[in-house]
N, C-alpha and C positions, 0 to 999 in steps of 0.2 A: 582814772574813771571816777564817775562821781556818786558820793553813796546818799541811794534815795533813801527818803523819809519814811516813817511809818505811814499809812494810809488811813483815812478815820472808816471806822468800822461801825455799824448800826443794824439792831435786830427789829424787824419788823413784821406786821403781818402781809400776805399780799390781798390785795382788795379787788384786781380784776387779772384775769388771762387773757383776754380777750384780741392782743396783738400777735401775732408771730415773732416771736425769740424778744418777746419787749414783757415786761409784767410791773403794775405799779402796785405798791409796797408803800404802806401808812405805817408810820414809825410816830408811838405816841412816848415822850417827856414829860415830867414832871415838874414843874417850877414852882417856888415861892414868891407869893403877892407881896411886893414895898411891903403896901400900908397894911393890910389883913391879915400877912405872914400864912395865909393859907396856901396849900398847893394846889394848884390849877393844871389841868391836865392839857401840855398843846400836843395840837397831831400836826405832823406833817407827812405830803405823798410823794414819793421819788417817782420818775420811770427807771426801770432797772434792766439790764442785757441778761436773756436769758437764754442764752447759747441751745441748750437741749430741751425746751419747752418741758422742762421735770414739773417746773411748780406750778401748780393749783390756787384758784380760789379757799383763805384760810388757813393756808400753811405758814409756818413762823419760822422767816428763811435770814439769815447771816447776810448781809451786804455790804463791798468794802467798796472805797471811790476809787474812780482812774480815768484815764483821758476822757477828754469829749466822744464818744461813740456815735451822737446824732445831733441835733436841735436840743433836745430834751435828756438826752439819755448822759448819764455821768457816775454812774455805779454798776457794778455786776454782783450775780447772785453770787455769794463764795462757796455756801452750802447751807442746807434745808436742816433746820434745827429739831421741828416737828411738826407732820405731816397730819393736814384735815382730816379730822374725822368724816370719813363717808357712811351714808346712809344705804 
């Protein structure tokens, strides 16, 4: 049997619920500029599988990659880090 790899992991916030069992999840990095050697903030947005519709708009949720699950979809939620503040 062959022994799989670790899987890349990323903490993100989620930016929309608005799918059934899908939620997208902007994960913002830090990079330094060549020539300015300043940091530059990039964002990126996954869609993410989210089995039991738990996470909300603003919650900062653990997400690890795995098969292709749709068009779009290539990570699942692992677990909700910390949960939106509601009003």
């Amino acid at each position: 049997m062959k022994k799989r790899g670790m899987k890349r992991q990323l903490v993100g916030m989620v930016v929309s619920d608005k799918m059934d069992k899908t939620v997208v999840v902007m994960v913002e990095r830090l990079v330094k500029h060549r020539r300015y050697k300043k940091y530059i903030r990039r964002r990126a947005k996954f869609s993410v599988h989210d089995e039991d519709n738990g996470c909300k708009t603003g919650d900062r949720v653990l997400i690890t990659e795995s098969r292709p699950l749709s068009r779009t979809k290539r990570w699942r939620v692992s677990r909700v880090v910390k949960k939106a503040v509601s009003l």
